[in-house]
N, C-alpha and C positions, 0 to 999 in steps of 0.2 A: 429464695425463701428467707434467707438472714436477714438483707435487703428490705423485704416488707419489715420482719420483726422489728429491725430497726429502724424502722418509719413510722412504726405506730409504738414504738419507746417514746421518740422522741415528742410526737405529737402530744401522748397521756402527761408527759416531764413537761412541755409546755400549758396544757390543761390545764395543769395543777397550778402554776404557776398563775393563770388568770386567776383562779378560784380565788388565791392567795389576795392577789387585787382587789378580789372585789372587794373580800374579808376587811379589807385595810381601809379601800375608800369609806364602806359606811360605820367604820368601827367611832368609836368616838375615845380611844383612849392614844391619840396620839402625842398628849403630855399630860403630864398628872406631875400635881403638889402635894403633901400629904401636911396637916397642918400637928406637930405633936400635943401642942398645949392642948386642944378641940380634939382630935381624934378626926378631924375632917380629910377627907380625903375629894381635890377638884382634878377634874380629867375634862378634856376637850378634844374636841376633834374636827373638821373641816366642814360641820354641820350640827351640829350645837356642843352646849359645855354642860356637865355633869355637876353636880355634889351628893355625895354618899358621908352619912353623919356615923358615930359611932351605934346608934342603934338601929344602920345596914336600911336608914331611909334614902334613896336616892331618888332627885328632883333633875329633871334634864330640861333644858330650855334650847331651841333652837335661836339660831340667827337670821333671825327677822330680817335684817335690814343689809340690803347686799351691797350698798355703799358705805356702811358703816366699817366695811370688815379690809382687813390690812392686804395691800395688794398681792403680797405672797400670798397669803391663802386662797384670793380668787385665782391666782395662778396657777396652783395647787388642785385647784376643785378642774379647771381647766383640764391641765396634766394627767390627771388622774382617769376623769371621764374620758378622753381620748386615748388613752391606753384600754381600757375595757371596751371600746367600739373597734379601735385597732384587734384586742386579742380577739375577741369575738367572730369578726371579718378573719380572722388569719385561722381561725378554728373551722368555719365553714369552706375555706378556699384549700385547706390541706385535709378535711375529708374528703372533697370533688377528687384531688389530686392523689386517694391513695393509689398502690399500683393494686391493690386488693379488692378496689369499688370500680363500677361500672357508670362509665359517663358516657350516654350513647354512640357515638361514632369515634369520639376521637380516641387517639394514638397513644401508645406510650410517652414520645415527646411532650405532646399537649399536656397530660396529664399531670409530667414531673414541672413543666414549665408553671402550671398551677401550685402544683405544691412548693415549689420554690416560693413564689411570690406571699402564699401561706407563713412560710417559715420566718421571710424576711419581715413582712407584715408583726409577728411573735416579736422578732428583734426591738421592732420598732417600741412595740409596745412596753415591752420590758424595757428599754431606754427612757422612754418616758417618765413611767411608775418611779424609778431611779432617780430622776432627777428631781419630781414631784419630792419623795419621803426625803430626799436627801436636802435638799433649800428648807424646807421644814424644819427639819434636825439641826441644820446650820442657825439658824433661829431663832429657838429653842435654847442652843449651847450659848450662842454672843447675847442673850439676853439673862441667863443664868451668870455668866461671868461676867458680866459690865455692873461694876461697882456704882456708877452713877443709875440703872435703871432703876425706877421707882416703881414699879408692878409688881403682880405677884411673878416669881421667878418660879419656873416648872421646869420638870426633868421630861427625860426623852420615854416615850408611853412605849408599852409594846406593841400596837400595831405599828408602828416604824420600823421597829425588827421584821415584822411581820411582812411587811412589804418590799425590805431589804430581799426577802428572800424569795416572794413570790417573784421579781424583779429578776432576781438572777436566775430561775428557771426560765423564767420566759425566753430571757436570752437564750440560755444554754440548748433547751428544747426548739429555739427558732433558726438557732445556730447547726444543731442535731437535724433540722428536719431537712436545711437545705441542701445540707453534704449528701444524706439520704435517698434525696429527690437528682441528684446531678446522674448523669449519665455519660459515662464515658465516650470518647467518641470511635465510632464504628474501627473497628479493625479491618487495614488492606485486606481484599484475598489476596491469599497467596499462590502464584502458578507453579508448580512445577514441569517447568520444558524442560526436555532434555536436549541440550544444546547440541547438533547437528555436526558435523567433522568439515570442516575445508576441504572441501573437495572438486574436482574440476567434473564429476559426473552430475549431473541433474538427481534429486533427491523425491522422492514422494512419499506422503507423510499418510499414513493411514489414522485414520480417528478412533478406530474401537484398540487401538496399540498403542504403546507410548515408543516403541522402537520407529528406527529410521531404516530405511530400504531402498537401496539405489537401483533406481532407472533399470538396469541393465538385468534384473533379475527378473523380469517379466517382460525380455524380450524371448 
């Protein structure tokens, strides 16, 4: 019973963690400038760029042109959507695999063998989203600090955080599901004989006894 509970900890702790993802991929404040003289505030994200004026009008435009746009970011949009196909695929294959759900014939092996692959599928994912907000962020920072850049210079948005963290559930949860899902391996039986005396007389072993009885008592 702990076992299960902790099967489906880990699965809802991974969950959460896509939900986080998704939140992140369609978010559009993954950096933001706030201009003081204007009151303007520009925010973008992996699928269009924002402006919100001081009288709280915001105009969004997407990005039209998908050779237009910096190769990290196609990388990024890349990154991202194959983490949410990964978490997704890793959500469906660790429900097959709870040991609480019924998957017609097969075994508890088969079942944890599924949830495993579930769990590690989560890993993957979470690895990815990782590395997507994190090349972002890296970015982001070396264009804010390079004294020679001539653009507008943005700060780090919160859905970066935001993905920071759905990012490390997924791990943690895909990490959780596959400990969860292992199975120990079967333990020996154990016999207990009772070891027989040296002896020169012939022995006969009765089956419903665990005692030894020589020969010579049922002549």
């Amino acid at each position: 019973m702990a076992s299960r509970a902790f099967q489906i900890s880990a699965l809802l702790l991974a969950f959460l963690g896509l939900l986080l993802v998704l939140g992140t991929t369609v978010s559009s404040n993954w950096k933001i400038c706030i201009t003081v003289t204007t009151f303007t505030w520009f925010y973008e994200g992996l699928w269009m760029h924002c402006t919100t004026t001081s009288m709280s009008v915001v105009q969004c435009e997407k990005f039209h042109s998908f050779l237009y746009l910096h190769t990290y970011i196609q990388a990024c949009r890349a990154l991202m959507i194959l983490s949410l196909v990964l978490g997704v695929s890793g959500t469906l294959l660790a429900l097959l695999g709870l040991r609480c759900t019924q998957l017609g014939t097969a075994t508890e092996t088969k079942k944890a063998k599924i949830a495993m692959i579930g769990g590690m599928m989560f890993i993957l994912s979470g690895l990815s989203s990782m590395v997507a907000v994190s090349w972002y962020a890296a970015r982001v920072m070396a264009e804010f600090f390079d004294s020679l850049y001539g653009g507008t210079k943005y700060e780090l948005g919160s859905a970066l955080y935001l993905g920071w963290a759905g990012s490390t559930l997924s791990i943690l949860g895909g990490i959780f599901l596959t400990c969860a899902s292992c199975k120990g391996k079967p333990k020996a039986q154990k016999h207990d004989y009772t070891a027989a005396q040296s002896t020169s007389e012939p022995c006969i072993y009765i089956k419903k006894s665990e005692s030894v009885i020589p020969a010579k008592d049922y002549v």
